[in-house]
C-alpha positions as CSV (number, residue, x, y, z in Angstrom):
1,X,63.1,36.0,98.3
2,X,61.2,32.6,98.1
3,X,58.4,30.8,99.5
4,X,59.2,27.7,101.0
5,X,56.5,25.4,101.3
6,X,57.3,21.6,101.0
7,X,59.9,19.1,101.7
8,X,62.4,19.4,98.5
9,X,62.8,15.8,97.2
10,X,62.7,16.3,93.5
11,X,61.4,14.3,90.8
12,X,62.5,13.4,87.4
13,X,61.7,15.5,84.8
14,X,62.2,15.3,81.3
15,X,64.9,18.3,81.0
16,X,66.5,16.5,83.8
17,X,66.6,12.8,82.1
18,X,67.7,14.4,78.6
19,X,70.9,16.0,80.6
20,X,71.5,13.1,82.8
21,X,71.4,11.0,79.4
22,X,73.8,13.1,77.6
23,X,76.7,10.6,78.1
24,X,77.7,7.5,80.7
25,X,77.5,8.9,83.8
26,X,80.3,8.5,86.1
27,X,82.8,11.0,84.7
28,X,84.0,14.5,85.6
29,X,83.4,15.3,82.0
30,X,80.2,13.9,81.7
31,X,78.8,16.3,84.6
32,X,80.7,19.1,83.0
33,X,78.8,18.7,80.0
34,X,75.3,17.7,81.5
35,X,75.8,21.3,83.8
36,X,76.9,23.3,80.9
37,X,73.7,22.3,78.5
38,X,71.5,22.9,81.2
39,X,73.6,26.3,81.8
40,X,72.4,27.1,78.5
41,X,68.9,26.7,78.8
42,X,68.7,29.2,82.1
43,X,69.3,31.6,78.9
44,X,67.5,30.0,76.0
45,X,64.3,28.6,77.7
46,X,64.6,30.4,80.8
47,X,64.4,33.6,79.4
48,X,67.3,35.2,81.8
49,X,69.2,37.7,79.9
50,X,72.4,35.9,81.4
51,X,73.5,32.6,83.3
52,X,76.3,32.0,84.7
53,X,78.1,28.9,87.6
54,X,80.8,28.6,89.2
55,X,81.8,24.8,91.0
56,X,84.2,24.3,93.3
57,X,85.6,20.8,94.1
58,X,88.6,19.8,95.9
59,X,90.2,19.3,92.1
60,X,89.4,23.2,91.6
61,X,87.4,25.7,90.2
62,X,85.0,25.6,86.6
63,X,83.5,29.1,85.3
64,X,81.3,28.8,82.8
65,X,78.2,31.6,81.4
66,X,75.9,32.4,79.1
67,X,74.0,35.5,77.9
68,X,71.5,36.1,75.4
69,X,72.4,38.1,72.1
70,X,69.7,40.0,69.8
71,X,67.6,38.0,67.0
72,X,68.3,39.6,63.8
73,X,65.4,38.6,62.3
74,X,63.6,41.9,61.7
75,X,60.0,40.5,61.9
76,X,61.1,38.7,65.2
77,X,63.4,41.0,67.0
78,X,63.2,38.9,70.2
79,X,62.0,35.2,70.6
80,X,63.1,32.5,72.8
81,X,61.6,29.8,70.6
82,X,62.6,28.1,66.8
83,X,66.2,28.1,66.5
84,X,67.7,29.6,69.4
85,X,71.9,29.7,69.2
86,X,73.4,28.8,72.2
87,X,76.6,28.0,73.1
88,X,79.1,28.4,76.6
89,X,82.3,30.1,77.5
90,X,84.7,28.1,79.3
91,X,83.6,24.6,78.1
92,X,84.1,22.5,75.6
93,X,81.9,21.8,72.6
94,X,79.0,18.7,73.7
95,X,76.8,16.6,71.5
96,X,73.7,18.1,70.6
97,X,71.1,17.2,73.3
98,X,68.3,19.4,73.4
99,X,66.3,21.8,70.8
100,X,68.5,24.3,71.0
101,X,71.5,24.2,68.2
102,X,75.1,24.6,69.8
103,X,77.5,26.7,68.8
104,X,80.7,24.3,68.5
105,X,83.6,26.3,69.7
106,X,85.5,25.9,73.3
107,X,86.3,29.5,73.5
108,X,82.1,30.2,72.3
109,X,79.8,33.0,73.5
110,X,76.8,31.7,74.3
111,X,73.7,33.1,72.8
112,X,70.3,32.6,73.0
113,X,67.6,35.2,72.3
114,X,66.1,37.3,75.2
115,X,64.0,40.4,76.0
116,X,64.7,44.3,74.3
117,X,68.3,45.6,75.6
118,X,69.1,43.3,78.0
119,X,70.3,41.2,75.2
120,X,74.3,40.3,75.5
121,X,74.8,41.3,79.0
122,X,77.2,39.1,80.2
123,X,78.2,38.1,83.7
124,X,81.8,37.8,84.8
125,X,83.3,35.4,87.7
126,X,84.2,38.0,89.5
127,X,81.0,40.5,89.6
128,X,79.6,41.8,92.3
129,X,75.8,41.0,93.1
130,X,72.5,40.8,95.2
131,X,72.2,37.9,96.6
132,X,69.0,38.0,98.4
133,X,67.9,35.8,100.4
134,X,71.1,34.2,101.0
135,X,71.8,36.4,103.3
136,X,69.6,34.1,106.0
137,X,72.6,31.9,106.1
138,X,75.2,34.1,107.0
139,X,72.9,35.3,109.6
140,X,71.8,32.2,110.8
141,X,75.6,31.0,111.3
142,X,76.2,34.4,113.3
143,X,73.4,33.1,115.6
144,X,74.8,29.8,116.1
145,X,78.3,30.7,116.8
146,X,76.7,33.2,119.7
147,X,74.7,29.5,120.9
148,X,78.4,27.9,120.8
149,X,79.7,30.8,123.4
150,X,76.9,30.6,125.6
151,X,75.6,34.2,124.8
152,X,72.2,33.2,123.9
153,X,70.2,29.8,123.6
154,X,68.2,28.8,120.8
155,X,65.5,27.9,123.4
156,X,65.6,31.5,124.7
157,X,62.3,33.3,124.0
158,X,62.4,36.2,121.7
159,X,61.1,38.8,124.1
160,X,64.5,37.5,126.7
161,X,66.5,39.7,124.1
162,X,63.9,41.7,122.5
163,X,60.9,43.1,125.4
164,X,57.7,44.2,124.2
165,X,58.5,44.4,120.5
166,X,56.6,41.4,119.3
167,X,53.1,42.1,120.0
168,X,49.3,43.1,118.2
169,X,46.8,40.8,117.0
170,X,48.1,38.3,118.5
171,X,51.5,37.6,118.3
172,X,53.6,37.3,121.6
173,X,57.3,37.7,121.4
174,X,56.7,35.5,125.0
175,X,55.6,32.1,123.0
176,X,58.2,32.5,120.2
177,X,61.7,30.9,120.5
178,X,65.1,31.5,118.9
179,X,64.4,28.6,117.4
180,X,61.1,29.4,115.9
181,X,62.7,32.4,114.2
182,X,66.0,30.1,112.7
183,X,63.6,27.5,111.3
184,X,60.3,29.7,109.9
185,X,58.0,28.3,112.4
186,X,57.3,30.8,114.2
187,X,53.7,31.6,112.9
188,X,54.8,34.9,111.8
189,X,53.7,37.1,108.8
190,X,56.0,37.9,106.0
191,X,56.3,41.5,105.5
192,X,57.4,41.1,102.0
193,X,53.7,40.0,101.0
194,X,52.6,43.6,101.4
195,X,55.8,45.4,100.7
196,X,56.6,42.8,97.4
197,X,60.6,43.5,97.8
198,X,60.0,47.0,96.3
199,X,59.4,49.4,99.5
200,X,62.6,50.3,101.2
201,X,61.7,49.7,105.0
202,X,63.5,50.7,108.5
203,X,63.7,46.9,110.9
204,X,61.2,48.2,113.0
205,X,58.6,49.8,109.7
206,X,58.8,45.9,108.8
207,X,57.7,44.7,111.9
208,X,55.1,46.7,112.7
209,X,53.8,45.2,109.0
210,X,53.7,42.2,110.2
211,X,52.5,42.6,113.7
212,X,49.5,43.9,112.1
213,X,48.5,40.4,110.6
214,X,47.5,37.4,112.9
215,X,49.9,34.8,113.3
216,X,49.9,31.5,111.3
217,X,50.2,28.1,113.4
218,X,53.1,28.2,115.3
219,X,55.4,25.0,114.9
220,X,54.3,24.0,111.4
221,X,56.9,25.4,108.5
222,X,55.9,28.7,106.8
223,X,58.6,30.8,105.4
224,X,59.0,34.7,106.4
225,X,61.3,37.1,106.2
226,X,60.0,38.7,109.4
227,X,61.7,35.9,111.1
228,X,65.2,37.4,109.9
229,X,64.9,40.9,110.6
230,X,63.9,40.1,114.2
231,X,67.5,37.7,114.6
232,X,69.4,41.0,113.3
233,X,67.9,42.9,116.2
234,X,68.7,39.9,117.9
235,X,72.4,40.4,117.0
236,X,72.4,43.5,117.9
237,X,71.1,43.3,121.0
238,X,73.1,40.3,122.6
239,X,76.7,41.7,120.9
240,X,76.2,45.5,120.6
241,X,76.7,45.7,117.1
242,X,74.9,45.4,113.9
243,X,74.5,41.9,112.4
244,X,76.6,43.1,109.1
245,X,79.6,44.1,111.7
246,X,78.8,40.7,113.3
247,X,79.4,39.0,109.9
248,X,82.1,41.0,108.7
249,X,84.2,39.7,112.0
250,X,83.3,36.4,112.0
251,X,82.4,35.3,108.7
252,X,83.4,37.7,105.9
253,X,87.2,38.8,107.3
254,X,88.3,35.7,108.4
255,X,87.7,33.6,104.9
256,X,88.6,36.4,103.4
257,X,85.4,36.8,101.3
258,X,86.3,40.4,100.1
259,X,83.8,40.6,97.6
260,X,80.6,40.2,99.8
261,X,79.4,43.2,101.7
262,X,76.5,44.6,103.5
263,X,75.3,47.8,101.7
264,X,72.7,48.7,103.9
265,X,71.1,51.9,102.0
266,X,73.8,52.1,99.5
267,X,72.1,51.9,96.2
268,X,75.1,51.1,94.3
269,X,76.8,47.5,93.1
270,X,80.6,47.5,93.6
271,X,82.8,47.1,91.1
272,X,83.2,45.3,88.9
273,X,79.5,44.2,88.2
274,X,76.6,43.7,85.4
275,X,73.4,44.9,84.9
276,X,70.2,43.7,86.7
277,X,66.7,43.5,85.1
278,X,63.1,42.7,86.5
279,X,60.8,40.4,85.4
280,X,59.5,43.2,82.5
281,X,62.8,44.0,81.5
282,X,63.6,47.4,83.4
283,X,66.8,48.0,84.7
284,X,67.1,47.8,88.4
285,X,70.6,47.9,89.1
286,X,70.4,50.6,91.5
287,X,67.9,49.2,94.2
288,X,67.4,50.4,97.8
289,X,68.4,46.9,100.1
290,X,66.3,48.0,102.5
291,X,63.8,46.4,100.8
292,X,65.0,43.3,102.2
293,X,67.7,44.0,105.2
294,X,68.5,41.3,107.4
295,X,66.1,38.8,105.3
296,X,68.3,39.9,102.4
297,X,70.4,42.2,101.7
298,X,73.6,40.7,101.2
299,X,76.2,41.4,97.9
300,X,78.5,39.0,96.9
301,X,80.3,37.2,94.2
302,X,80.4,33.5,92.7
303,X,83.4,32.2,94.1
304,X,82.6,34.3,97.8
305,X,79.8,32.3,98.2
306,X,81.0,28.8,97.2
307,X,83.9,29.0,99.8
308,X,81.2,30.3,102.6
309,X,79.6,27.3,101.8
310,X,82.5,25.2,101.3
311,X,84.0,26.3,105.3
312,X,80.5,26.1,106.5
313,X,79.7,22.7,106.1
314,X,83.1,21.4,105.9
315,X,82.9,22.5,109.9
316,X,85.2,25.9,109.6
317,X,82.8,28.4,111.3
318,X,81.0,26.1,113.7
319,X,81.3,23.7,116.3
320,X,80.6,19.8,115.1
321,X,77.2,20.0,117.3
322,X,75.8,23.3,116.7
323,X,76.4,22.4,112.5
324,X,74.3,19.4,113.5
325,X,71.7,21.8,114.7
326,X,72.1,24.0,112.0
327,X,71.3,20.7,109.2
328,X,68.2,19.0,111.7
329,X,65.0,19.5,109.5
330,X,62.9,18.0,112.1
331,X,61.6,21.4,113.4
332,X,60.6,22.5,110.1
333,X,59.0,18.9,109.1
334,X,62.0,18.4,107.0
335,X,61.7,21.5,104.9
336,X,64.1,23.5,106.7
337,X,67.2,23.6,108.9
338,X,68.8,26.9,110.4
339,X,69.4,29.1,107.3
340,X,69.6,25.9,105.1
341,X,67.4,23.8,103.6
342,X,68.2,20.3,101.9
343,X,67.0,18.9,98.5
344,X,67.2,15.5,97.7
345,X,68.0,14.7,93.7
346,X,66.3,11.9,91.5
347,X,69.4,10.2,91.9
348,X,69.4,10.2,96.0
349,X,71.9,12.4,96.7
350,X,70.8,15.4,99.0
351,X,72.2,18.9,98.5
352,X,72.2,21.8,100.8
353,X,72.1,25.3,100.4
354,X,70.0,28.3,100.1
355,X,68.8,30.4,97.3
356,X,68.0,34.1,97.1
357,X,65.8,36.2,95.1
358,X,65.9,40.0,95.0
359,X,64.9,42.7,92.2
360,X,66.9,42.0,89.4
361,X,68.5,38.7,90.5
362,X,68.2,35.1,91.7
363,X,70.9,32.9,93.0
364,X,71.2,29.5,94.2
365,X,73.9,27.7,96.3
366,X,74.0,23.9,96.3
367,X,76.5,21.8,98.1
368,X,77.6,18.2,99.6
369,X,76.6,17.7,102.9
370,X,80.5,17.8,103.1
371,X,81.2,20.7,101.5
372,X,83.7,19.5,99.6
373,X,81.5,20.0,96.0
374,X,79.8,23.6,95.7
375,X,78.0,24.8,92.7
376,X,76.7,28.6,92.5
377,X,74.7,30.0,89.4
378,X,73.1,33.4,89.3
379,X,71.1,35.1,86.6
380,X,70.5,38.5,86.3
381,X,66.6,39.2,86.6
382,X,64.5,37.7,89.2
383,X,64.1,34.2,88.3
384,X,63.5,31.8,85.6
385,X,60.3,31.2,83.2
386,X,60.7,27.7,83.6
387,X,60.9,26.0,87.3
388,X,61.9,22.6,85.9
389,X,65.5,24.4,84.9
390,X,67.1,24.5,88.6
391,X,66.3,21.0,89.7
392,X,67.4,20.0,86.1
393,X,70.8,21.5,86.6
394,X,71.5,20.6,90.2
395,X,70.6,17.0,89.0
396,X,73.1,17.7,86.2
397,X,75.9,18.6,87.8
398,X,75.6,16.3,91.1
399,X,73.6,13.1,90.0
400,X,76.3,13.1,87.5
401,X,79.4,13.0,89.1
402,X,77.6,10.4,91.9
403,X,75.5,7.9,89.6
């Protein structure tokens, strides 16, 4: 699950200028191309044991993935540096534009060294996944569409729906809004700084972690999960059911995103689905989503969450001025909107969407203000070795198809 800190306006990097200089910009197949290198390197310089996007634009769909395959080499079983192989599924063969040596093939594998057995573990379209932090924006939309019928107000105080429960060294469930709690400026520690994603932990174990700690200043931008858990008691308390039932009846069921679930302490991935490593290459595909709950907890698949983002900000699930609310940054000092953040490209054009970091995975969601262009990619471990690799490919695949 990430820490937000700053306003997301990204520079230009050099990854990003060597993809965005691949061919003349302008075409579909120039961005195709520019996203599928930089697709490559989530493997081969990212060190993820597999990559894999999905884009969805009012044209269609585009699939396309990556995985790492073992170096032969028996004095260098495993190295992501030299002359790494790479090449993608589901795209055509590009010019050579970076270190790494394609494989010219449209039907490829890509390959790219990576770490002991995770080697060759592919991802499929249609797998099942933690999403992590994601979750916040499914929740976040829940809360809304109760604003829209008038069953709460994103001015109301937290202890209006919740009495008593936010209190000790100094926080006061009294001085915190709705609001506060939609945006991360409430003040409130994140119980994930103690717990580090790996302690399973009941609603109420996680907020008596926090509550312990002091708040932070209230009104400035400081991302906590603590912020989430409390909206899903929140849920719970204004409609009488759980915030996953909440989803599943207004969200999940009626755009039909059958492959995303709430699995509360199931430790189990539904089928179909990959593997999932940590960091130091254990397996963690069996993990307790307590760890995370309302904050994150969510499983999904590519193309589930690409139409949830698609309907969202095309205006399917809420009403014209509470999706207004739900993109105002102004709150958060621009950082942050309600379960949404925006980043704005080298090229100018501004993205929105969420990301989402759990043990053994990390997914991000980028989309038009419009939602009528939605790229998802996911790896299967919990993040990337290099940082420049995300902005690189959302530059890619939107700066691209806009310049």
């Amino acid at each position: 699950m990430p820490l937000l800190r700053t306003r997301r306006t990204l520079v230009t990097i050099p990854v990003t200028a060597v993809l965005l200089g691949l061919t003349p910009a302008g075409s579909p197949a120039d961005a195709s191309a520019a996203a599928d290198t930089a697709l490559t390197l989530l493997v081969s310089r990212g060190r993820a044991p597999a990559a894999a996007l999905l884009i969805r634009e009012e044209t269609g769909t585009r699939y396309v993935h990556a995985e790492a395959v073992p170096d032969t080499t028996p004095s260098l079983p495993w190295t992501a540096q030299g002359s790494d192989t790479t090449s993608v599924r589901g795209a055509p063969a590009e010019p050579d534009v970076t270190s790494v040596p394609r494989s010219p093939a449209a039907s490829g594998a890509v390959s790219a060294p990576a770490a002991g057995s995770r080697a060759g573990a592919a991802i499929r379209s249609g797998d099942h996944f933690r999403a992590g932090s994601i979750t916040k924006t499914f929740l976040a939309t829940v809360v809304l569409q109760l604003a829209a019928e008038h069953r709460l107000s994103l001015s109301d105080s937290v202890a209006e729906h919740l009495p008593g429960l936010v209190h000790g060294a100094g926080n006061d469930g009294r001085a915190l809004t709705l609001r506060a709690l939609l945006t991360h400026t409430s003040g409130l520690y994140d119980f994930t700084a103690e717990t580090r994603g790996d302690v399973p932990v009941t609603p109420l174990q996680a907020l008596r972690i926090a509550f312990t700690h002091p708040p932070a200043h209230r009104g400035r931008f400081a991302y906590s999960n603590t912020n989430y858990v409390l909206l899903g008691l929140v849920v719970r308390q204004v409609t009488g059911h759980s915030y996953a039932i909440e989803v599943r009846r207004r969200v999940l069921t009626p755009l039909r995103l059958t492959g995303t679930s709430f699995p509360g302490a199931r430790v189990f991935l539904p089928s179909p689905h990959g593997r999932a490593y940590a960091a130091d290459g254990s397996d963690v595909t069996e993990l307790d989503p307590r760890v995370a709950g309302a904050a994150g907890e969510l499983v999904s698949t590519l193309p589930d969450l690409n139409r949830f983002y698609a309907a969202l900000l095309g205006g399917e699930l809420l009403p014209p001025a509470l999706l207004r609310e739900m993109l105002d940054t102004r709150t958060a000092q621009g950082s942050y909107g309600m379960g949404l953040y925006p980043v704005t490209l080298p090229c100018g054009t501004t993205v929105w969407g969420h990301n989402g970091r759990i043990s053994g995975s990390y997914v991000r969601t980028a989309a038009t203000a419009d939602g009528r262009r939605v790229l998802t990619f996911r790896v299967n471990t919990d993040g990337l070795a290099d940082a420049d690799l995300e902005p690189a490919l959302l530059a890619a695949e939107f700066c691209s198809r806009t310049s």
